[in-house]
DRENLUM-879511 format. One record per residue (C-alpha): residue number from 1; x negated, y negated, z. Coordinates in steps of 0.05 Angstrom, whole numbers, plus 5000, padded with zeros to 4 digits. Layout:
N
<rec seq="NUM" u="X" v="Y" w="Z"/>
...
***
This chain:
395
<rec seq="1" u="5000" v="5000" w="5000"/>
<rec seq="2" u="4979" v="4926" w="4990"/>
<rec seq="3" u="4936" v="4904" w="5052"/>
<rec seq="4" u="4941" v="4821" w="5043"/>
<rec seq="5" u="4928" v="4756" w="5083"/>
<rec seq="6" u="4996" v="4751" w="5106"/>
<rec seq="7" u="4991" v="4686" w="5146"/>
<rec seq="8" u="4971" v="4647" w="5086"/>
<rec seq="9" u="5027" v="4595" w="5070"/>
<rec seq="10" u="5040" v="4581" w="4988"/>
<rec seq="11" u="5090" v="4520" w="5008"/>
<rec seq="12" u="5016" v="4491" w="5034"/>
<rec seq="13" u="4991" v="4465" w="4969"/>
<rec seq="14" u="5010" v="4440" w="4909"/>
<rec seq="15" u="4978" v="4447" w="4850"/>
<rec seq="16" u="4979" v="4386" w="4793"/>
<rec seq="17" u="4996" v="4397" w="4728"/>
<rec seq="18" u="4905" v="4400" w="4701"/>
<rec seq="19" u="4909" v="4462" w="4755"/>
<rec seq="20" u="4972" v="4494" w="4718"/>
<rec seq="21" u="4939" v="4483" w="4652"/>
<rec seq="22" u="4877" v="4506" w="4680"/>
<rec seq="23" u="4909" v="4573" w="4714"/>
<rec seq="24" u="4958" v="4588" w="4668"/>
<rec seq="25" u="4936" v="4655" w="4654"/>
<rec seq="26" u="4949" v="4677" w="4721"/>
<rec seq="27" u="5014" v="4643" w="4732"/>
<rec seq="28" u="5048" v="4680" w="4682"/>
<rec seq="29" u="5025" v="4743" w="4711"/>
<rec seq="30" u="5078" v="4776" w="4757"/>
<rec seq="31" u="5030" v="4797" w="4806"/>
<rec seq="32" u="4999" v="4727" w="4810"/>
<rec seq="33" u="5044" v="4680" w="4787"/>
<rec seq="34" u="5061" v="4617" w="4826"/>
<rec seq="35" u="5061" v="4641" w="4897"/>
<rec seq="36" u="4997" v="4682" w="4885"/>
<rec seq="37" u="4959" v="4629" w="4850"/>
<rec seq="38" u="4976" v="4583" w="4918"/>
<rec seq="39" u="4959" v="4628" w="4958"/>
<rec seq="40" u="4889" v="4623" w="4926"/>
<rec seq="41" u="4887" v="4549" w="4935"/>
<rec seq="42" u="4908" v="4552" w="5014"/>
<rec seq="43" u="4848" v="4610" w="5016"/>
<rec seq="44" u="4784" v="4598" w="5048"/>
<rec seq="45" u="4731" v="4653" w="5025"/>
<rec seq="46" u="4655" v="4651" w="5055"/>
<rec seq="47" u="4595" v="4683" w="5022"/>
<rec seq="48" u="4534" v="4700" w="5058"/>
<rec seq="49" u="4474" v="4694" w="4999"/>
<rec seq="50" u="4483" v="4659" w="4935"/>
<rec seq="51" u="4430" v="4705" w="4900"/>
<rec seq="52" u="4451" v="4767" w="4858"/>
<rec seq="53" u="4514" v="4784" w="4886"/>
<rec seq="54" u="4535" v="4719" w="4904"/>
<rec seq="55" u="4519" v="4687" w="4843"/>
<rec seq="56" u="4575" v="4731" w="4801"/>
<rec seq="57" u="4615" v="4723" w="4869"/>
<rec seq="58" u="4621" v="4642" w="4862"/>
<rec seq="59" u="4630" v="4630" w="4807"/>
<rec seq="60" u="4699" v="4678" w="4792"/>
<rec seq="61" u="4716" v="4661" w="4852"/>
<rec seq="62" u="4722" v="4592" w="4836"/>
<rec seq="63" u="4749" v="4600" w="4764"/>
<rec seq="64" u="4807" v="4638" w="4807"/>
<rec seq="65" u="4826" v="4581" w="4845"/>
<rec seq="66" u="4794" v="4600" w="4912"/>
<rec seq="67" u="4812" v="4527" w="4954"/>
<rec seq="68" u="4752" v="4526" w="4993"/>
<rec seq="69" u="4686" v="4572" w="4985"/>
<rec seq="70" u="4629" v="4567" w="5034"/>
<rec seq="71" u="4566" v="4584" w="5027"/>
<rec seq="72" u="4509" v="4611" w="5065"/>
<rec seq="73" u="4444" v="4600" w="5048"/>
<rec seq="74" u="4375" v="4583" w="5069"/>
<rec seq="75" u="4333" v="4599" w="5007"/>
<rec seq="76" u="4302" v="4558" w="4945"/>
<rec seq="77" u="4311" v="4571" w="4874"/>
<rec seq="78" u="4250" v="4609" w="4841"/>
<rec seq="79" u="4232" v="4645" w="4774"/>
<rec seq="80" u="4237" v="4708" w="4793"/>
<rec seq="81" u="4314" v="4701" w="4803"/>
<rec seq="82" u="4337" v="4677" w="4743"/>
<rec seq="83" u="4333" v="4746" w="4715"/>
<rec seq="84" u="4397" v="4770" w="4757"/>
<rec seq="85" u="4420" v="4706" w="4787"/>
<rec seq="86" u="4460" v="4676" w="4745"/>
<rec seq="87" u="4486" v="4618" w="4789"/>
<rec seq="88" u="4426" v="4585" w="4780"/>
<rec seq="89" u="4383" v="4569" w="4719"/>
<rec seq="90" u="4311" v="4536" w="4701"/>
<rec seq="91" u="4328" v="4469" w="4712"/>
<rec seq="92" u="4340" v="4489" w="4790"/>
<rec seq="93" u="4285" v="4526" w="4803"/>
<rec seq="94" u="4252" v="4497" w="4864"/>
<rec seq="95" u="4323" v="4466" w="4893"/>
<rec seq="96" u="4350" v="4494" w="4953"/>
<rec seq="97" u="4405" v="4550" w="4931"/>
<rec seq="98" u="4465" v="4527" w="4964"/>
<rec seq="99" u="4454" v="4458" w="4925"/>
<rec seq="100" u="4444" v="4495" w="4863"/>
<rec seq="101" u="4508" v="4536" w="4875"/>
<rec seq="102" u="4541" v="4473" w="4898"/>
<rec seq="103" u="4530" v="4443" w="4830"/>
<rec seq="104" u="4547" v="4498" w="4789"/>
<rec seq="105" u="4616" v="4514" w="4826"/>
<rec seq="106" u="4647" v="4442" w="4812"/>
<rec seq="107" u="4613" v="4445" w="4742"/>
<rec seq="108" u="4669" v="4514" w="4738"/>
<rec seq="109" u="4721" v="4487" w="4777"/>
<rec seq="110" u="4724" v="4412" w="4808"/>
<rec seq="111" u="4786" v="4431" w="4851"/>
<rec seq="112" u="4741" v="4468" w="4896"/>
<rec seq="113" u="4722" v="4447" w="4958"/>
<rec seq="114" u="4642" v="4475" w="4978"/>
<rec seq="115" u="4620" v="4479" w="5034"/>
<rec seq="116" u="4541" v="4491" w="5052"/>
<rec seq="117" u="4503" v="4524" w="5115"/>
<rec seq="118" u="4432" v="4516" w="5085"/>
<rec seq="119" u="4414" v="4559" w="5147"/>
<rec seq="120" u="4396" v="4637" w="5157"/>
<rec seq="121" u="4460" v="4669" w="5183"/>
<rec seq="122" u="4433" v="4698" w="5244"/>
<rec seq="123" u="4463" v="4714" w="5311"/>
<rec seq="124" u="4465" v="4644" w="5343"/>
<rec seq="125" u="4502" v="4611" w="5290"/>
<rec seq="126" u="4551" v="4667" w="5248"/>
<rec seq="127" u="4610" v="4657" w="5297"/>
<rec seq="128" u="4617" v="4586" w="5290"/>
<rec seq="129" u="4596" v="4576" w="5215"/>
<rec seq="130" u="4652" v="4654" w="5200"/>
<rec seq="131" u="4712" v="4630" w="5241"/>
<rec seq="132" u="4736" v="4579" w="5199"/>
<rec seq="133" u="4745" v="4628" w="5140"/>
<rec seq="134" u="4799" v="4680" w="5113"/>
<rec seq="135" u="4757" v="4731" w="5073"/>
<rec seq="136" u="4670" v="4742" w="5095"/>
<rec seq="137" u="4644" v="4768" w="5036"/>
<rec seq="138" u="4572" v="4800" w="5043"/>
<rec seq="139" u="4525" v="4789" w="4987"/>
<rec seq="140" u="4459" v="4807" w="5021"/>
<rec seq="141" u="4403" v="4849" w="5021"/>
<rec seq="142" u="4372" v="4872" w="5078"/>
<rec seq="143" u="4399" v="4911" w="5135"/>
<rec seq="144" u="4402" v="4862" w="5199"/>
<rec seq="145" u="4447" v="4822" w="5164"/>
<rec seq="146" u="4494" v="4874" w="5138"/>
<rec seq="147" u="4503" v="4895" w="5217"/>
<rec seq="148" u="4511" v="4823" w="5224"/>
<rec seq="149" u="4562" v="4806" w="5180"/>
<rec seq="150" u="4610" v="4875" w="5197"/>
<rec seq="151" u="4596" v="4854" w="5273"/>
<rec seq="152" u="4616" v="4788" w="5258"/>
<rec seq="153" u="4685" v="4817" w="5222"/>
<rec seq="154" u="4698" v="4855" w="5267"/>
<rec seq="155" u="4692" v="4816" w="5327"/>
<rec seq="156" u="4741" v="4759" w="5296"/>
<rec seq="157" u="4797" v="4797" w="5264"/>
<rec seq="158" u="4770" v="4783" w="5183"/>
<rec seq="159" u="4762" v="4826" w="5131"/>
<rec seq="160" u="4688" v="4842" w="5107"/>
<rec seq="161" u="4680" v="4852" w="5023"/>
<rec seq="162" u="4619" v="4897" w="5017"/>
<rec seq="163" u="4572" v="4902" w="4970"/>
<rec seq="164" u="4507" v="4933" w="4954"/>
<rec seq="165" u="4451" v="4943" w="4896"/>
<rec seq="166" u="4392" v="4969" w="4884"/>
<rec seq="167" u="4358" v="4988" w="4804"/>
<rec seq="168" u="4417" v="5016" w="4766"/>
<rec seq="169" u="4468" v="5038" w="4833"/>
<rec seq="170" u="4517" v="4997" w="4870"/>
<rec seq="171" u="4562" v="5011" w="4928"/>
<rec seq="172" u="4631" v="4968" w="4943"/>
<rec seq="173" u="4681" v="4974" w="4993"/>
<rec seq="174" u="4726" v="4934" w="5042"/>
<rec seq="175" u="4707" v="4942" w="5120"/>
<rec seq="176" u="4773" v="4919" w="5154"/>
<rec seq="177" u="4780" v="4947" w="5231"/>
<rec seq="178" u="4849" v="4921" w="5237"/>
<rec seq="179" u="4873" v="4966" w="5174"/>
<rec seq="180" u="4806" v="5022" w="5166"/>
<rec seq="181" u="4736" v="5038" w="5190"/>
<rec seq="182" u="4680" v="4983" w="5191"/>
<rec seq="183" u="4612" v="4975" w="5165"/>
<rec seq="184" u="4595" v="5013" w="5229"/>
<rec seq="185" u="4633" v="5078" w="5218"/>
<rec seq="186" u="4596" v="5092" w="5158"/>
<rec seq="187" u="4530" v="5079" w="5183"/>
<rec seq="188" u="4521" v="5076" w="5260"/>
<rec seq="189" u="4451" v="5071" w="5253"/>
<rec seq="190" u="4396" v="5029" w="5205"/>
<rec seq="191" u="4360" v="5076" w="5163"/>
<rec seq="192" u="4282" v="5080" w="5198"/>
<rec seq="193" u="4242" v="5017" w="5167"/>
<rec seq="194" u="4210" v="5023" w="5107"/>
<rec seq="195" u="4250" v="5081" w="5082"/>
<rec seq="196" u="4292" v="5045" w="5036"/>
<rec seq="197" u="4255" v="4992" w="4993"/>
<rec seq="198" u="4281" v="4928" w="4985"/>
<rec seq="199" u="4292" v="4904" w="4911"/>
<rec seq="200" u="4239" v="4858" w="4916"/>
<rec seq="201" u="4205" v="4916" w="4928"/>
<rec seq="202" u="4237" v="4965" w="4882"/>
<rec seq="203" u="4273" v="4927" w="4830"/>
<rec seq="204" u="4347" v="4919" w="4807"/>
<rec seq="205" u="4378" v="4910" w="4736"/>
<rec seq="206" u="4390" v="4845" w="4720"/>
<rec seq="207" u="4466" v="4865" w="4693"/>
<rec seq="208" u="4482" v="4903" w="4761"/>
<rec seq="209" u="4493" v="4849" w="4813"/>
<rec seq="210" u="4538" v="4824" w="4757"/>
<rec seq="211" u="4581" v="4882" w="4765"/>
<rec seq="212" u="4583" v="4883" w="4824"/>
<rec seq="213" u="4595" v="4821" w="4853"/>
<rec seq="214" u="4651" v="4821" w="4809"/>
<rec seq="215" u="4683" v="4882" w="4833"/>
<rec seq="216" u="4678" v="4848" w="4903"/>
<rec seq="217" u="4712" v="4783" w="4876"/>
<rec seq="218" u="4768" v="4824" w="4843"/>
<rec seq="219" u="4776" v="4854" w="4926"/>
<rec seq="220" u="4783" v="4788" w="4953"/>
<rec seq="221" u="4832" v="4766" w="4908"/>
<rec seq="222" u="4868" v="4828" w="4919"/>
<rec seq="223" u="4867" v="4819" w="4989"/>
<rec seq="224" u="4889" v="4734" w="4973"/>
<rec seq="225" u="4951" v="4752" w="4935"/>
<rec seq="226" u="4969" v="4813" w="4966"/>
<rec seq="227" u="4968" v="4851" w="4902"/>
<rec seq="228" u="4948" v="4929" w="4892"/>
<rec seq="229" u="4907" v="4982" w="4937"/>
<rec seq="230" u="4847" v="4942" w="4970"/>
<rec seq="231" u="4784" v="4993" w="4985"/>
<rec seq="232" u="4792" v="4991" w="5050"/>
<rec seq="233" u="4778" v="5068" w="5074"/>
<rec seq="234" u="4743" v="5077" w="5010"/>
<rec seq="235" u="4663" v="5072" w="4976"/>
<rec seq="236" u="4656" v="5052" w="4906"/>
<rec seq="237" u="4587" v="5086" w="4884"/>
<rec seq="238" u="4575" v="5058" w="4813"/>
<rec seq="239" u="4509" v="5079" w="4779"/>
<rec seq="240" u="4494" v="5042" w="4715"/>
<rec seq="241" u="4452" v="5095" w="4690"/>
<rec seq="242" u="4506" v="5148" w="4669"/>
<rec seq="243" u="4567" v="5094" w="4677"/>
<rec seq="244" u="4600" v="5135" w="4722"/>
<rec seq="245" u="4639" v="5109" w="4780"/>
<rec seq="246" u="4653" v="5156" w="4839"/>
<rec seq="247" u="4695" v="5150" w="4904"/>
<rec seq="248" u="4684" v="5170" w="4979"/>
<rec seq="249" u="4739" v="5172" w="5021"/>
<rec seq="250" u="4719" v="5142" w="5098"/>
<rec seq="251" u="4748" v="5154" w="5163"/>
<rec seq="252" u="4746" v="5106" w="5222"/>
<rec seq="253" u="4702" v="5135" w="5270"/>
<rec seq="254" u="4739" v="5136" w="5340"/>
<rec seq="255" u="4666" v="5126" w="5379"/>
<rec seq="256" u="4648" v="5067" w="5338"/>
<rec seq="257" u="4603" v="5023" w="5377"/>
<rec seq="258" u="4646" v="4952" w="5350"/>
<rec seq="259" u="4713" v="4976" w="5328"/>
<rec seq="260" u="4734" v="5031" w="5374"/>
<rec seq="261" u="4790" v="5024" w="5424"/>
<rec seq="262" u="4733" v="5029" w="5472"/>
<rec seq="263" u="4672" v="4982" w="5437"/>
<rec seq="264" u="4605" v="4979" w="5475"/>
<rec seq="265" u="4591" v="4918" w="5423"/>
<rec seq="266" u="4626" v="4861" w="5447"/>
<rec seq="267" u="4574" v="4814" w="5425"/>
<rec seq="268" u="4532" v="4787" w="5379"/>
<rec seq="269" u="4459" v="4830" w="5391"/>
<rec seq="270" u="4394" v="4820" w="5366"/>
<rec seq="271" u="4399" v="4850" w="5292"/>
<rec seq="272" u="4325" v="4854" w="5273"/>
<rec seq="273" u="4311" v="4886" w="5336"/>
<rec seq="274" u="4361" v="4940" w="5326"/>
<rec seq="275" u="4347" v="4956" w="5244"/>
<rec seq="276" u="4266" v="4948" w="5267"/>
<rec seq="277" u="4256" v="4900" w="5203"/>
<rec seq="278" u="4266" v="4815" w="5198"/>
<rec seq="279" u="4325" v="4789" w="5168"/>
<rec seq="280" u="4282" v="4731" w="5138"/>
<rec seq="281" u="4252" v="4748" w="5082"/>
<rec seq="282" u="4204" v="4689" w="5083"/>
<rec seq="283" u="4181" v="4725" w="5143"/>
<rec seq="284" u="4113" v="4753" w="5138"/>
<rec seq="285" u="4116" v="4822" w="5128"/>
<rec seq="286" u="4057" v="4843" w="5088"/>
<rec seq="287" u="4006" v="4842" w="5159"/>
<rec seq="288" u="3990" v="4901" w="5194"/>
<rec seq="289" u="3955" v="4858" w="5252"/>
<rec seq="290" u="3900" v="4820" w="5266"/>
<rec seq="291" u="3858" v="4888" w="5284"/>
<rec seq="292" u="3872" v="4912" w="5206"/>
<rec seq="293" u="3882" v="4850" w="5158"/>
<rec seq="294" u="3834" v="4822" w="5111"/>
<rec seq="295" u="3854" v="4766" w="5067"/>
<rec seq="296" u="3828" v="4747" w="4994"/>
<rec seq="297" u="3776" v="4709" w="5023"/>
<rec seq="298" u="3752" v="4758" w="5072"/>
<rec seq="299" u="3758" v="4817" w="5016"/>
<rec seq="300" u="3719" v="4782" w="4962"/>
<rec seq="301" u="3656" v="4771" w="5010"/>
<rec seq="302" u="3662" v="4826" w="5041"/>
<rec seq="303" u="3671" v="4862" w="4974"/>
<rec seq="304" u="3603" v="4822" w="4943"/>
<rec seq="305" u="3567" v="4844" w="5002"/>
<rec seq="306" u="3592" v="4909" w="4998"/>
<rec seq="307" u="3604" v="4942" w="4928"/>
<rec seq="308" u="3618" v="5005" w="4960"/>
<rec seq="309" u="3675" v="4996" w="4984"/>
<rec seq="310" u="3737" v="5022" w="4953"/>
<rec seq="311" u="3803" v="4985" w="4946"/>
<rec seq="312" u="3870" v="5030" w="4935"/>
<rec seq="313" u="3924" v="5008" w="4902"/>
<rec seq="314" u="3990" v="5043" w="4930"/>
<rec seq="315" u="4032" v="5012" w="4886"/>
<rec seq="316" u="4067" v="5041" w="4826"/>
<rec seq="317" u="4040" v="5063" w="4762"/>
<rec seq="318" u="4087" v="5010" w="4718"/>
<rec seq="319" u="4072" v="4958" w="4775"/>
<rec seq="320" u="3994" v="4978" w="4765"/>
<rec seq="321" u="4004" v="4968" w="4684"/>
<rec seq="322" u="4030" v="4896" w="4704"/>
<rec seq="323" u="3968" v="4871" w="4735"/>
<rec seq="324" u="3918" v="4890" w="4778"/>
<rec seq="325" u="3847" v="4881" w="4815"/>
<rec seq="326" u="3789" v="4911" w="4767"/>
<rec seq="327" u="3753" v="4951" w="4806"/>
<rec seq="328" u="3807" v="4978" w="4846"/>
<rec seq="329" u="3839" v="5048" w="4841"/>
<rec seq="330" u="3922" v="5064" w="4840"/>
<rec seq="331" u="3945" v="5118" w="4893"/>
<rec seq="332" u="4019" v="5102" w="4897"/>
<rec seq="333" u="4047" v="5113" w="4966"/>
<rec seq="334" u="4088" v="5173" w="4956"/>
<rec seq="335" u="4023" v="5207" w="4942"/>
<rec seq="336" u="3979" v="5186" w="4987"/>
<rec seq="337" u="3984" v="5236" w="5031"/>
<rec seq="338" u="3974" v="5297" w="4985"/>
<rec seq="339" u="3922" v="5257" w="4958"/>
<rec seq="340" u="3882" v="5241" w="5022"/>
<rec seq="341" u="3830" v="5295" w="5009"/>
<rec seq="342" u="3807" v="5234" w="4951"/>
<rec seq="343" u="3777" v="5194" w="5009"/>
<rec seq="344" u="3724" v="5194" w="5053"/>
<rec seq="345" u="3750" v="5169" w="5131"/>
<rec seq="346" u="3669" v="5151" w="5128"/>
<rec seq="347" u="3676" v="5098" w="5069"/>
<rec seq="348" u="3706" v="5028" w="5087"/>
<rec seq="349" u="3775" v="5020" w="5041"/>
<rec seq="350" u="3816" v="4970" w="5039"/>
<rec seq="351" u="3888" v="4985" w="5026"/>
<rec seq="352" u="3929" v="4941" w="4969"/>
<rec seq="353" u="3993" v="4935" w="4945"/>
<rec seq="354" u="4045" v="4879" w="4919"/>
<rec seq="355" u="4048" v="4825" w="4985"/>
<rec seq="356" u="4027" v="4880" w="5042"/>
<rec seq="357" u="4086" v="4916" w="5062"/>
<rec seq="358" u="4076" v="4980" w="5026"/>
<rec seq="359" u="3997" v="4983" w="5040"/>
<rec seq="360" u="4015" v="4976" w="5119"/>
<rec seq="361" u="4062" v="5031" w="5110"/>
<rec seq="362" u="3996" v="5070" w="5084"/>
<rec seq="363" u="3946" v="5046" w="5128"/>
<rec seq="364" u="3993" v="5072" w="5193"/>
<rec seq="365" u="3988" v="5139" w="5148"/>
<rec seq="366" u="3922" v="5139" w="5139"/>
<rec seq="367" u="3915" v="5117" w="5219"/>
<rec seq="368" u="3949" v="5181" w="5239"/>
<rec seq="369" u="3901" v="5221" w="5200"/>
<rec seq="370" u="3838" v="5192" w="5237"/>
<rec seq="371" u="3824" v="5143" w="5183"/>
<rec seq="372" u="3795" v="5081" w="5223"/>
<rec seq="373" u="3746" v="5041" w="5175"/>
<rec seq="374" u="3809" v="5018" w="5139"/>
<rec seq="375" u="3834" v="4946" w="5128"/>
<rec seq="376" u="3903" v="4917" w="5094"/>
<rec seq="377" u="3901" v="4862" w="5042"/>
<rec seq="378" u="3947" v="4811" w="5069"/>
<rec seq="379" u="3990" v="4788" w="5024"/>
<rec seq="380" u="3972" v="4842" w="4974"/>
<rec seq="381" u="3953" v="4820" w="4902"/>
<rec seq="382" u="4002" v="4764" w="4901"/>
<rec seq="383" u="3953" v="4727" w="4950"/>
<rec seq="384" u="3895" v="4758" w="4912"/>
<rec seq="385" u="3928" v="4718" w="4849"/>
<rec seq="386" u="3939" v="4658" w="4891"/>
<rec seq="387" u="3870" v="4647" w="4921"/>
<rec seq="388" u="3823" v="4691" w="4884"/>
<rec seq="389" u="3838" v="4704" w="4814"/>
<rec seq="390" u="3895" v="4652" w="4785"/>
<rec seq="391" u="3883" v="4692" w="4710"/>
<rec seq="392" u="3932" v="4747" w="4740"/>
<rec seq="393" u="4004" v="4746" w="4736"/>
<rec seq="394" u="4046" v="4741" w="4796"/>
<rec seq="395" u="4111" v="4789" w="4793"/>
***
């Protein structure tokens, strides 16, 4: 049955006769029609990143008629978005993201009112900046968040639009604990850090936030107008690859640390304590510690005093065809270890991948196999590129 935001009021607004011309596809739709289409005007929807997800999210949303759209944000504009985030474009790059979105939304759709937290949704701050919206739609990418965001929901009565990517597969659903499980009864725990890469880490097709951002936008209007079966109790799993689209039926789980009758959550917590990882992702997280990081500097004199020693590469073979340090040799991480009979715990190496996170990873591997003249190149061989060597591209 149709799950809807009952207390929203058509008889609210009005809309003039440029927003009739404007929507007039949709009014003379039965399911939308008049009533519906006010409905989307009295709605207040909130997105949480304006990056791949949100960037398809925003923008339908306000060609929809979505009154007032807020956005969460505390990011700039750079290149390496521009291949997925469409909100933005070239002539941004540099300008802080909920500006850029800002613009772009009133370019679509002037009736819209914006509204900006150029801020990191974090504990301290996701009450007061969530309560004054209908629908919380999450469009991020990292873990502390996510449990943010569903805690958040949960904890104020609102609807949470989910969404997920990562290279060619994408997960939606609708995490409502007033009508179905939460965010929570699907996964009660982060998955260990480092497990799952992130997509700076391991990539994403440009076309897939696209798809499904706008699957989450479709939800949200769903859940505006009151029209059709919302995914609430259900996972979309999409994977781009095959184009198949497959369904998991979810259950509310009756222990459910947030949404049970009987929650031991009754509070914000500390998220990046509890998934082990930072929610920032301007956050250093390329250093394994003062005790094991060299940086460019350090590594090229050490390296010129030194010529024996042996930089690994634990990135990927594709990443290593990109660029990479001459003189250094590629033993992806997911091989190191059957491939650790290659060095010599004797030998100084220092241990290199794209900006540090992965090569930690391998140094604490390394670490438990008695390996102890080892260092990590902080940063990885985007700081290499920065300080040492400008000649090689930075991905």
């Amino acid at each position: 049955m149709p799950v809807a935001l009952e207390y929203l009021d058509p008889n609210s607004v009005e809309l003039s006769h440029e927003e009739i011309k404007r929507y007039s596809r949709h009014l003379i739709m039965p399911e939308v029609a008049l009533t519906g289409q006010k409905k989307l005007k009295a709605a207040s929807v909130l997105l949480v990143g304006t990056g791949g997800l949100g960037s398809p999210l925003a923008m339908y949303l306000a060609a929809a008629g979505v009154g007032r759209i807020g956005l969460v944000d505390y990011d700039v504009v750079d290149a390496s978005n521009l291949q997925r985030q469409v909100l933005h474009g070239t002539a941004t790059i540099g300008k802080l993201k909920v500006e850029s979105a800002r613009q772009r939304i009133h370019d679509i759709n002037p009736h819209v009112q914006v509204e900006v937290y150029n801020e990191l949704f974090a504990s301290a701050n996701a009450l007061d900046i969530a309560r004054p919206y209908d629908i919380i739609i999450d469009g991020t990418d990292n873990f502390p968040t996510r449990y943010l965001v569903n805690d958040v929901c949960v904890l104020l009565g609102k609807p949470n639009v989910y969404g997920s990517i990562f290279r060619f597969e994408g997960q939606v659903s609708v995490f409502w604990a007033k009508h179905g499980p939460c965010y929570r009864c699907l996964f009660p725990e982060p998955p260990p850090p480092g497990l799952v890469p992130s997509c700076a880490e391991g990539g994403v097709l440009g076309v897939l936030p696209g798809t499904v951002g706008t699957l989450q936008a479709t939800e949200a209007i769903k859940l505006i107008i009151g029209a059709g079966e919302p995914m609430i109790g259900r996972l979309l799993l999409y994977d781009a690859l095959t184009m198949e689209f497959d369904q998991l039926k979810l259950r509310k789980n009756p222990d459910c640390l947030v949404c049970s009758e009987h929650p031991q959550i009754t509070e914000l917590i500390d998220y990046e304590q509890f998934c082990g990882m930072p929610q920032n992702d301007h956050v250093d997280t390329g250093s394994a510690g003062k005790e094991w990081d060299i940086t460019p500097t350090e590594l090229k004199k050490e390296w010129a005093a030194n010529p024996d020693l042996r930089i690994i590469d634990v990135r990927e073979p594709h990443e290593w065809e990109i660029v990479h340090i001459d003189g250094a040799e590629l033993i992806p991480l997911g091989m190191l270890a059957a491939r650790m009979h290659e060095l010599d715990s004797a030998q100084e190496i220092v241990l290199q991948c794209k900006t540090g996170a992965r090569s930690t990873r391998a140094l604490e591997l390394l670490r438990g196999a008695g390996f102890r003249k080892l260092k990590n190149l902080k940063g990885g061989i985007v700081a290499w590129a920065q300080e040492i060597d400008p000649s090689l591209p930075i991905y």
